[in-house]
N, C-alpha and C positions, 0 to 999 in steps of 0.2 A: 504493500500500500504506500510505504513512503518512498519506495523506488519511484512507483509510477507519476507521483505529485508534483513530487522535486522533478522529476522527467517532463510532466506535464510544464513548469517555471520555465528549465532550460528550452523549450520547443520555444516559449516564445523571443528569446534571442532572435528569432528568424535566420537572416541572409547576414545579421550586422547591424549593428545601434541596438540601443535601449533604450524608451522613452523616456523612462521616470531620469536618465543622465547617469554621467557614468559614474560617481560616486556610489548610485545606489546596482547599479552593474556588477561592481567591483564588491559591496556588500551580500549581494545573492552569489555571485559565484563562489567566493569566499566561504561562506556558510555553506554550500551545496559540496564542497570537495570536503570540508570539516567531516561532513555527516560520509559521504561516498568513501574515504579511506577505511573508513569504522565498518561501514557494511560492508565493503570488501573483501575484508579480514574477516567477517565473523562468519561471514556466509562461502567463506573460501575459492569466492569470485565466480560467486552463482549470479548475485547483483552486483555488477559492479557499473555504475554511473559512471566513469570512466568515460566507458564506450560510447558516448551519448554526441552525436556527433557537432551538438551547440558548441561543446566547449572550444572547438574551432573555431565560431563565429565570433566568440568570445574573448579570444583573443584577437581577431581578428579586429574587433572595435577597441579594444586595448590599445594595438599599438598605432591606429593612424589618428586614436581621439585624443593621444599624448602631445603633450606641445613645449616644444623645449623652452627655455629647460628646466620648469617646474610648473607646470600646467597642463589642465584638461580641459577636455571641451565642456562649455560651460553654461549647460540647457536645462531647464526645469529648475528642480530645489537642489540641485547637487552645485557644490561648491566648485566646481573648477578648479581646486589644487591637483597636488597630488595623490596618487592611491596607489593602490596592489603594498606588497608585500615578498620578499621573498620566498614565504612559505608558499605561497597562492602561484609564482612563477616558476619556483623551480617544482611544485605536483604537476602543473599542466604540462611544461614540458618533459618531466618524466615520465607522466601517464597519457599522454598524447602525440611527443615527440615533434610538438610542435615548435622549429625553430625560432619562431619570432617570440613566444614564452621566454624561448632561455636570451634574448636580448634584450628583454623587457626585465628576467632577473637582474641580468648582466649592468643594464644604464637606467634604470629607476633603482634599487637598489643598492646597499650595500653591496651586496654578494655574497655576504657570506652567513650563517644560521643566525637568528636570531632567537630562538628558543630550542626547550630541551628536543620536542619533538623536531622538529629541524637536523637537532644531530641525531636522531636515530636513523631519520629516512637518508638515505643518500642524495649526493646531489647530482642533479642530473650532466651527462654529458654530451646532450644535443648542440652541435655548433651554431652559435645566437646568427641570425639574418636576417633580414628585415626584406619585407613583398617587395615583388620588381615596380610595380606601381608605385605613384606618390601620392598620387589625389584617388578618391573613391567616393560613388553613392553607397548611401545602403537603401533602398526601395524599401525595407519594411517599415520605418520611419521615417524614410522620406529625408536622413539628413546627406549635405555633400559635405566633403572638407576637400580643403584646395590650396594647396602648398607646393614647392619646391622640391623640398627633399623633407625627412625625417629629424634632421640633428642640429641643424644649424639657425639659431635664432634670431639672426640679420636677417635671416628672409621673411617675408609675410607667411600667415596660416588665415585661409580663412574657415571659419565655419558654420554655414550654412544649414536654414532647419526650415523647412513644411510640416509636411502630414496632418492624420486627423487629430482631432479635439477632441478623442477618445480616451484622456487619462484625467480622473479627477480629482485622482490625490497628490501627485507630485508634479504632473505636468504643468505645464503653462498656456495662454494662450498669446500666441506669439509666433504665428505660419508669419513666414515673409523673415522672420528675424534674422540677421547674421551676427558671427563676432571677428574681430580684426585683430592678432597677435603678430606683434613685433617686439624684438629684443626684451622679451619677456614679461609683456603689459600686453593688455587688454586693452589696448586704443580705443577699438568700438565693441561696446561690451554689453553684458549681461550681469546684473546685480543680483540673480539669484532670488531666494528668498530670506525676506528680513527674517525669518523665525518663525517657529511654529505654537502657534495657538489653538484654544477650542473652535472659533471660527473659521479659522484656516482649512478646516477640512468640513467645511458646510459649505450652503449656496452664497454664502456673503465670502467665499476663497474668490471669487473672480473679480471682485472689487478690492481687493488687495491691488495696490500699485504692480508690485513687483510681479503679481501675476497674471494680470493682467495688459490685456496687447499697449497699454496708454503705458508701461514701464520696458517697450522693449522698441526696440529702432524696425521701426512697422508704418505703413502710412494712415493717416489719420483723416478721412473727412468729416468736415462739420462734428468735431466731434464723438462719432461713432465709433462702436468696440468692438473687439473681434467676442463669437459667441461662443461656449462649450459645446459639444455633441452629448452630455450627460450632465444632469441634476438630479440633485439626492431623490431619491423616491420616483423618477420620470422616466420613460425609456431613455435608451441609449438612440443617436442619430449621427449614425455614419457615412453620411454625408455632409457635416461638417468639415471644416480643413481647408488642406491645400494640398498641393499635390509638386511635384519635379516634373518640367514639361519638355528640360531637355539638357543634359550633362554632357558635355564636351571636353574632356581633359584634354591635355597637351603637353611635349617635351618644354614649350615656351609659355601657354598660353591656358588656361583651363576659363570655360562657360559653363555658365547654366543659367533656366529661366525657370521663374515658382509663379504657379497662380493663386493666390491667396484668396479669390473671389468670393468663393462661400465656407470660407474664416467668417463675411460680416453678414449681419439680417437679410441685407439688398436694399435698406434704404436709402441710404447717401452715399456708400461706397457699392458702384455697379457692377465694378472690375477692377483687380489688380495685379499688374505682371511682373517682378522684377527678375531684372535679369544681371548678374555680378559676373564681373571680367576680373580674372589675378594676371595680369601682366607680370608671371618673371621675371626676378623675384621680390620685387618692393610693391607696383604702382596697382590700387585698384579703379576700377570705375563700376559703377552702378548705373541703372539706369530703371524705373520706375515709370511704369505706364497705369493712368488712372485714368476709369471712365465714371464721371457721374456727372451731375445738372448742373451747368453754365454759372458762374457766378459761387459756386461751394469754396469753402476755406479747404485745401487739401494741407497736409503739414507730413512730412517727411522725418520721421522724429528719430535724434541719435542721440545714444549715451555713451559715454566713456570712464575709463578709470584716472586720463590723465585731466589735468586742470584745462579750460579751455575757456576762447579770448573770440569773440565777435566781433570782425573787421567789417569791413564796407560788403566785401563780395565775397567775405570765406571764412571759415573757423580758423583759430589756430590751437593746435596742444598738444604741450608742453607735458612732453613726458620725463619719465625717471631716467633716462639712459638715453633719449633720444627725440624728437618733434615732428610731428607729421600737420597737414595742414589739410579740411575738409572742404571742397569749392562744388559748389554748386555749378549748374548750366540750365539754364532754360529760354526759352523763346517769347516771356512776358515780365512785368515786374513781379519783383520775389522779397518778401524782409527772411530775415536769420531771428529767430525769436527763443529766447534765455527759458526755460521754465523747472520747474521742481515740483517732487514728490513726496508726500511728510509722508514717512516711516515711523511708524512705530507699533508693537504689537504688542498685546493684552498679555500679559506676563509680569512676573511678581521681579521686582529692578530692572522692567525695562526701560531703554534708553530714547530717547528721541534723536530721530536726524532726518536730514534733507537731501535725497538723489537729485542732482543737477542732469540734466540734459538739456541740447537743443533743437530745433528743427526749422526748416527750410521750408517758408507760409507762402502761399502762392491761393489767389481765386482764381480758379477755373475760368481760361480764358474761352471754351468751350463743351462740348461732351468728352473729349479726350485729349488729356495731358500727359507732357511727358516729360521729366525731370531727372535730368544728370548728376551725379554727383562722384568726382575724383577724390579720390582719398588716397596720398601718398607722404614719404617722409619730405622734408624741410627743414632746413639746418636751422633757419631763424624766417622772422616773419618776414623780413625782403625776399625770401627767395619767397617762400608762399605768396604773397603778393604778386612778384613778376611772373608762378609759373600762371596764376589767377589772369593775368592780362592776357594770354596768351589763347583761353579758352575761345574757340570757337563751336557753334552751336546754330547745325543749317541744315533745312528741312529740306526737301525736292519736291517736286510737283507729283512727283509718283508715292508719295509717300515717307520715302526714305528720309533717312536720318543719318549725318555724317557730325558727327564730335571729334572737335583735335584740339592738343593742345603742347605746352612745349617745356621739357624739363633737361636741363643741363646741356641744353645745347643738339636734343633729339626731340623732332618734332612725334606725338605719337596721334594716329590716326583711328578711326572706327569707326564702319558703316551700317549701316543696321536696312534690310532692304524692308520693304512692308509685306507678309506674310498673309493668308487668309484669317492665323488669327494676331497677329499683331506683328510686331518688329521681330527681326530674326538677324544676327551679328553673322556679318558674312564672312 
């Protein structure tokens, strides 16, 4: 019976990801191998969960949701540090042989036992390697991650989240969201959740800032919120969400495009497309297709970890190790508008604070907008400024969409041609 339950847990790893984030990934697997050693042995490998062939997928989300060099991908209520364990890396690659386990022992860990059980089991001798691929979907949750390489923290990591509105204990609602990692900051980030309370896990959880789509870099019309597919005592409705409409990796270049459309009711938000470019291995672009009624506030809302400075036509911030600079583009007038979100949750010494974010306000110059925004480093705010003058932003009679702009002396270009259902990056 508990083979089959715990069986039942690991099945739904799927292809790769975990909803609830990988904090709490790393806690189920964690506990499932605790328990599978034991029944192993007693049952003298009658049950042995071992065999289960999740545990592959499981690492599998392990090593490409790690981000150097002490970061995870960082979706739902999980914290985005770090996780695993030695004990957790060196079972799976002994009882799986899966190479990328023993490199996950190998450079998230110590490496060497850290408890007594530790020194009883051996350690394994699978040689650590890491997937020929950099960047990957996982379709079961719908997240991308979009990097370089695996180890090196100069380079950007994005990480990319759709899917359905089908978790309503730890998940979040926040299709369309990304987070932006460089040299070891959360540029464009995810604040998690502030804590957990009696509320928290009722129908008043989605009015929570931080869980709600109004705390995560999602677009915003008039107002409007993205909705659950489940409330306590209601059915479930799986067709909530978003979905990946099209992942493109590349040796140079990795795309993809998220519809977040029925994320919202359908009142004020009709459609939403976004589509994120990683130009290897610093420079991103985004690019944001809204369709709703003439004259609507859309807002394009972003958070960060680092401090940030509202210029004339671009963010700047100023990070711990480094400065990147957020420019907007688009084809009508637009303000940069400052705002915050009071945190605080029902708890005995809890504390109060305020998440900064901001976003890029624009009213709907028609039924369908479309809103650029480059996100790359800058030493100081002169350079952000000059690469900002440099933006160009021009539409064609056929549709098309061509964005350029110009950084250290390399002009960079992108044409988007108009598809049946929207813009497509040629």
């Amino acid at each position: 019976e508990s083979l089959n339950r715990i069986g039942k847990t690991l099945d739904e790893v799927g292809d790769g990801g975990w909803q609830e984030g990988i904090g709490y990934l790393n806690y189920m697997i964690d506990s499932s191998l605790e328990f599978a050693d034991v029944l192993n042995r007693v049952t003298d490998g009658k049950c042995n969960l071992y065999k289960h062939p999740r545990f592959d997928d499981a690492v599998r989300t392990f090593i490409f949701c790690q981000i150097p060099p002490d970061k995870s991908v960082h979706f739902g209520d999980s914290g985005g540090g770090t996780f695993g364990s030695y004990s957790l890396f060196n079972d799976l690659a002994a009882e799986t042989g899966n190479p990328c386990a023993a490199w996950l022992r190998k450079n998230l860990t110590d490496d060497h036992p850290a408890s007594l059980m530790d020194c009883i089991r051996p350690k394994s001798t699978i040689t650590p390697a890491l997937p020929n691929e950099v960047s990957v979907r996982f379709p079961a949750v719908e997240w991308v991650i979009m990097r370089s390489d695996f180890t090196d923290p100069e380079k950007v990591v994005i990480a990319a989240k759709s899917g359905l509105h089908n978790d309503p204990h730890h998940g979040h609602l926040d299709s369309g969201h990304f987070s932006l990692y460089w040299r070891g900051q959360e540029f464009i980030c995810d604040h998690g959740s502030a804590g957990y309370d009696k509320a928290y896990f009722d129908e008043e959880r989605w009015n929570y800032p931080l869980a709600s789509s109004i705390g995560h870099n999602t677009v915003i019309v008039n107002g409007e919120k993205q909705i659950p597919g489940k409330l306590k005592n209601k059915p479930w409705d799986m067709a909530v969400g978003g979905k990946i409409v099209e992942f493109r990796p590349g040796k140079n270049r990795d795309y993809t495009i998220m519809d977040q459309t029925k994320a919202y009711p359908g009142v004020e938000l009709k459609g939403w497309s976004r589509h994120i470019i990683l130009e290897k291995p610093l420079i991103t672009v985004v690019l944001d297709e809204v369709t709703c009624s003439k004259g609507a506030e859309i807002e394009v809302r972003y958070h960060s970890s680092a401090e940030y400075s509202i210029m004339d036509n671009y963010v700047f911030l100023k990070g711990d190790k480094g400065n990147m600079a957020v420019i907007p583009a688009i084809d009508c007038p637009y303000t940069i508008r400052p705002g915050k979100h009071a945190v605080m949750m029902a708890q005995r010494n809890a504390t109060f604070r305020w998440v900064p974010y901001f976003g890029t306000v624009v009213n709907a110059p028609g039924e369908r907008t479309v809103i650029a925004t480059v996100i790359l480093p800058a030493e100081h705010d002169r350079e952000a400024a000059n690469i900002a003058s440099t933006m160009r932003y021009n539409k064609g009679g056929d549709g098309s969409l061509v964005l350029s702009f110009s950084k250290g002396g390399k002009t960079y270009s992108y044409r988007f041609r108009r598809g049946a259902d929207g813009l497509v990056l040629e």
